[in-house]
N, C-alpha and C positions, 0 to 999 in steps of 0.2 A: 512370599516374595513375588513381585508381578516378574512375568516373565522377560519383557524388557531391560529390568533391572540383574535380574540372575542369569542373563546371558552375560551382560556387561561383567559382573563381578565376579564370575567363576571361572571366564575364558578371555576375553580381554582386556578385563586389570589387570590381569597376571605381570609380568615386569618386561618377562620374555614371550609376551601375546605374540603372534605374527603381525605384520604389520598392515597387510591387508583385512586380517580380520579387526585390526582398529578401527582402517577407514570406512568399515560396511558398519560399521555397531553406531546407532544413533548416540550412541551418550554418548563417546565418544567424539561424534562430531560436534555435539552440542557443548562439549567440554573444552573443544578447543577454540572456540569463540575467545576475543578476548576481552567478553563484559562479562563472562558467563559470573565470575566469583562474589557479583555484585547485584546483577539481574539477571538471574539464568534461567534457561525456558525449561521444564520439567514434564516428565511423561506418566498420566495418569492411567490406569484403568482398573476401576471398583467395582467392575460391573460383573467380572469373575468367568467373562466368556474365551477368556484366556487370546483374544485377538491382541495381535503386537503389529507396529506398524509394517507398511509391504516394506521389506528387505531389500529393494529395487529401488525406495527413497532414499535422498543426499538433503541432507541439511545443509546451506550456504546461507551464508550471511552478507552477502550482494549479488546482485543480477549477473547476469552471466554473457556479453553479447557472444549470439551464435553467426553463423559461417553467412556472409553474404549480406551483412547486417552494416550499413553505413553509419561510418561516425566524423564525423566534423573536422579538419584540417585545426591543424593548430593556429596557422594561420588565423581562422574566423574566432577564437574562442579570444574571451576578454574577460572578465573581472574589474568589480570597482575600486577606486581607488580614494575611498574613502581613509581621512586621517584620522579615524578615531571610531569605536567601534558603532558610538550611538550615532554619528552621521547614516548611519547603513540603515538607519529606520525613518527615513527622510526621503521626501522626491527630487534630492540633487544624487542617492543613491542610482548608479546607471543600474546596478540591476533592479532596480524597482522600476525603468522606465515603462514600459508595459502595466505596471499594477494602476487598479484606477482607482483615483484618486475620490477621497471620502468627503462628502461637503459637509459634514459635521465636523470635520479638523478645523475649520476655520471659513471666514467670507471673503475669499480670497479677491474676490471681483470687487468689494467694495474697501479695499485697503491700500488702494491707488499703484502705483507703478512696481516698488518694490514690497511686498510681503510678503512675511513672516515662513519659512520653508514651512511645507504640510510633511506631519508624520503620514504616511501610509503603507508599513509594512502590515503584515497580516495578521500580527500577533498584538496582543496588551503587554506594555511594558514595563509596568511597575504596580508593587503591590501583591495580593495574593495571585491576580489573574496573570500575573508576568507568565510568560510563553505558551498563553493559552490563545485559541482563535479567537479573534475580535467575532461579533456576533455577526456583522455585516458580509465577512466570508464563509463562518461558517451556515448560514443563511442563506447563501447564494451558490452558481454553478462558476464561479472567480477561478481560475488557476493561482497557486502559490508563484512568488518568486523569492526566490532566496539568493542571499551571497553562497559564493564557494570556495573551491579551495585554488580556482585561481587572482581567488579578490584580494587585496591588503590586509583585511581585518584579518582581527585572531579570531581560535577557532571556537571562542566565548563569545561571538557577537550574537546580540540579541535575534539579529534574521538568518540562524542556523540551525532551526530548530528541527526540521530534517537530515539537515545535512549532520548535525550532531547524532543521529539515529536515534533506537527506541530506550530507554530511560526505567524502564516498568518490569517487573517478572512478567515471565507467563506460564500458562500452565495448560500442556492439549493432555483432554483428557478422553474419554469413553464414553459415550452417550448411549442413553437406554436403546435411543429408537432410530437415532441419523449418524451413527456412524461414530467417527473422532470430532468434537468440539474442541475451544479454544476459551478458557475464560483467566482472570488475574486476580492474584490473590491479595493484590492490595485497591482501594478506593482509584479508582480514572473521574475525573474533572469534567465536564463540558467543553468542548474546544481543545484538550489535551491529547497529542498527539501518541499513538497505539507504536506503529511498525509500517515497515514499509510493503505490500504484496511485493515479492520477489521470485526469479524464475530467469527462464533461458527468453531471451531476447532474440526474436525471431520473423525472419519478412513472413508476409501475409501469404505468400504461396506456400510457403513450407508450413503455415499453420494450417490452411487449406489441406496440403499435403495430410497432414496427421489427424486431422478432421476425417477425411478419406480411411487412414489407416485403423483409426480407432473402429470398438466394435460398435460403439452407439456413437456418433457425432454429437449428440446433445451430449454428453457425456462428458465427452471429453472439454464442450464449451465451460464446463463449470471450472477447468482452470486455466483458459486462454481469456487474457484480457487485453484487448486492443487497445494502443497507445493514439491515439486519434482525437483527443482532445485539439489538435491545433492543427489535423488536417485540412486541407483547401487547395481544392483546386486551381483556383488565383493565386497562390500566394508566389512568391518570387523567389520563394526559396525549393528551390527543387526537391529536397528532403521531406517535403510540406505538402509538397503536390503528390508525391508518388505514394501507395498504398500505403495505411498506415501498419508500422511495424505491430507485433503481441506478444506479451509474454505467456510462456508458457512454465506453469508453475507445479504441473505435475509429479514429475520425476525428481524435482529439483528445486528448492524453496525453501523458506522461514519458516515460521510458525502458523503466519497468516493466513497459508497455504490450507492448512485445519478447517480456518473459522467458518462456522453455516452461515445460510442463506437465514434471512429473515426478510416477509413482508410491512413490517416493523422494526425497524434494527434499531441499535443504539452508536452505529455507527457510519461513517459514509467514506468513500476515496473521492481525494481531493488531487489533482495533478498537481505535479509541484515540480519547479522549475528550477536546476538551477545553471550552469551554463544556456545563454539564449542561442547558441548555435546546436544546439542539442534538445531541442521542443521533441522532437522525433521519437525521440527516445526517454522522454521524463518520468518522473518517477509515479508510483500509485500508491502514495498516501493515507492512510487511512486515522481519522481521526475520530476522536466522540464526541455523537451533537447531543447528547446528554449526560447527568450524571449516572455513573453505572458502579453500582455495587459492588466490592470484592468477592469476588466467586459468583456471582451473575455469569450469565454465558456470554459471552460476546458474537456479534452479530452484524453483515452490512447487507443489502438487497445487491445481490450479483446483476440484477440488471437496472439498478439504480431506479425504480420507481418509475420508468418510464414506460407509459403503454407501447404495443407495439403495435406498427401501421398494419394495417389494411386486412384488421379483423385478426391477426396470429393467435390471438390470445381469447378467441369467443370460444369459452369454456361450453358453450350450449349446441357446436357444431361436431355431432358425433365421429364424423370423420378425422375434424382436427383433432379432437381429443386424445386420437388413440394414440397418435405418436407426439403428443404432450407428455414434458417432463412435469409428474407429480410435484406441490409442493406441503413440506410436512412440517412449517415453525411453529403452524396451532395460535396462535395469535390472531385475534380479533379481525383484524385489518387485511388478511389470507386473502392471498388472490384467487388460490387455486392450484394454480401451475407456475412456474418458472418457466416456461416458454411451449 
């Protein structure tokens, strides 16, 4: 019996477990989820080196915002007011105002004064592909926009597909050579949406701060991810302009929290939006831009494929090299290092 599991079932399955040794026992927290009876996240390790996760992690199942962390007056927040759920996949949708608009939905310039509303939510809507990404977002650096839960629609409308959460099992399991992986035991789609990274939501000085604190800084960057997709310094919105918030997923997180690096992945994060008074703080997405096998590993690039400026990354500069984080997915397309 792995030792994860016969903690659980020797000491706090008991009826009269203590209660705090509940909240520390990962199945337990994984138990109380309330999708778990249906899609429940499972904890592998076959690898027989007898490692159980650090004792110091908390499983949650949404973000967390931490101390000093701005969030949007009630006042500014809106919801559309669509009367029917399928209006919400259309650009008379307000919160799609922002999404851009597809000129393959139609020729809207040459169909004179009044035509035809354009579909442009993010997803395909009918069919086997329903609630999968259309390929032109998944394709592209697009933010999501979704309804929520202060829009009209129910909570089955078609532009929910985050905000309904993740849908899939999963399973972290034990890898030979990098640690804890993440892979699902059932078939993932193209464009089919995984989970969401989750973690404590926190301003960019106190992520600095624990950058500081930690004992490698590179380190600790592999689970702080900056919300900065819609950062700008122009923008008018004060939230927008000022540093961008990160989460930090270490201590605290989903499943996602698991998943490796690959220079190849089968996966990507896509910012997804959905109160537009809250960009600041949007969600980190992650979906699959191909198909990916049941029990394949899963996989997204932590630094999303982007090189980095002004040489960080020249693998050939013995100096930089030294304090380059190794990278180990073995895959064709290997960059080398992670940063």
């Amino acid at each position: 019996m792995e030792e994860v599991t016969r903690r659980h079932f020797f000491n706090h399955g008991r009826a009269k477990a203590n209660s705090e040794e509940k909240k520390a026992c990962h199945l337990c927290q994984l138990r109380s989820f309330a999708n778990h009876s249906t899609i429940p996240i499972t904890i592998h390790n076959e690898t027989n080196d007898g490692v159980a996760l650090n004792p110091k992690f908390k499983f949650i199942d949404h973000s967390r915002i931490g101390p000093n962390v701005p969030v949007a007056e009630s006042s500014f927040r809106a919801g559309c007011d669509c009367e029917d759920d399928e209006d919400c996949m259309y650009s008379t949708c307000h919160c799609l105002d922002e999404m851009e608009l597809d000129d393959t939905n139609g020729d809207e310039n040459r169909l004179g004064a009044n035509p035809p509303r354009q579909k442009c939510f993010a997803y395909h809507s009918h069919g086997p592909k329903a609630g999968l990404l259309r390929s032109r977002i998944l394709h592209s650096r697009e933010p999501i926009y979704e309804c929520h839960e202060d829009c009209s629609c129910s909570r089955e409308c078609p532009n929910r597909v985050v905000e309904r959460g993740r849908t899939i099992p999963l399973q972290i399991f034990r890898t030979e050579d990098r640690g804890w992986g993440v892979r699902c035991p059932v078939d993932i789609k193209k464009g089919q949406f995984v989970d969401r990274y989750l973690g404590e939501i926190i301003t960019s000085e106190e992520a600095d701060r624990r950058r500081a604190d930690s004992d490698s800084a590179r380190r600790k960057d592999v689970y702080l991810f900056a919300l900065d997709k819609f950062s700008d310094p122009d923008s008018p919105d004060p939230l927008l302009r000022a540093h961008p918030m990160e989460v930090d997923g270490e201590w605290e997180s989903g499943p996602t929290r698991f998943i490796n690096h690959s220079c190849e992945p089968n996966m990507r994060i896509f910012a997804r939006v959905g109160d537009h008074a809250d960009k600041h703080i949007h969600d980190l997405a992650l979906f699959a831009i191909r198909d990916i096998e049941r029990g394949e590993e899963l996989t997204f690039d932590y630094v999303n494929g982007l090189e980095e400026k002004d040489g960080d990354m020249d693998a050939h500069d013995p100096a930089k090299v030294k304090n380059m984080t190794k990278c180990l997915c073995g895959t064709k397309k290997c960059r080398g290092f992670l940063w």
